[in-house]
N, C-alpha and C positions, 0 to 999 in steps of 0.2 A: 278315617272315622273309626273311632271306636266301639266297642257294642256297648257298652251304657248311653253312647248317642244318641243309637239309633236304636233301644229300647224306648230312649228318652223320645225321638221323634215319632216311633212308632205309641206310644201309650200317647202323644198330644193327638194324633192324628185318629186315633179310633176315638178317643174322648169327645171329638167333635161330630163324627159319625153318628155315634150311639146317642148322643145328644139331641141331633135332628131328628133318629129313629123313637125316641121317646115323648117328644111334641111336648117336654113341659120343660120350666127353666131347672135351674141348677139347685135352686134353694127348693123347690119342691122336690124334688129326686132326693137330696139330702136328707129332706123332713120323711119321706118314703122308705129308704136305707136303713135311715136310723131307727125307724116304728117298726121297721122288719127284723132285725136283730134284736130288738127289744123283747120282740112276742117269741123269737125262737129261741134266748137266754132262756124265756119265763118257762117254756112249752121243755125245756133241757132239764132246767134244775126239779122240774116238778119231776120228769120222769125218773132222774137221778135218785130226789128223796122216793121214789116209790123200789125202784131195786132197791136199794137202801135197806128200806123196810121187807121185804121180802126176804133179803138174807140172815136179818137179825131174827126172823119169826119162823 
């Protein structure tokens, strides 16, 4: 066995774990993930423009 195998086995085997440990399906985790990085892009760049402006002023 190789170790991309059994990364491979190990990343199906915890996916399924943490799946029952979260009590919702897959497409709502997804729609959760993705609204989550959504707000912390927003919550980044805003901070970003704000040093931004601090350096230039």
């Amino acid at each position: 066995m190789t170790m991309e195998q059994v990364c491979r086995a190990l990343n199906v085997r915890c996916a399924i774990l943490f799946r029952r440990r979260r009590g919702t399906g897959a497409t709502q985790h997804t729609s959760d993930v993705i609204q989550y990085h959504q707000r912390r892009n927003k919550q980044a760049t805003r901070s970003h423009k704000k040093q931004r402006h601090k350096r230039v002023t």
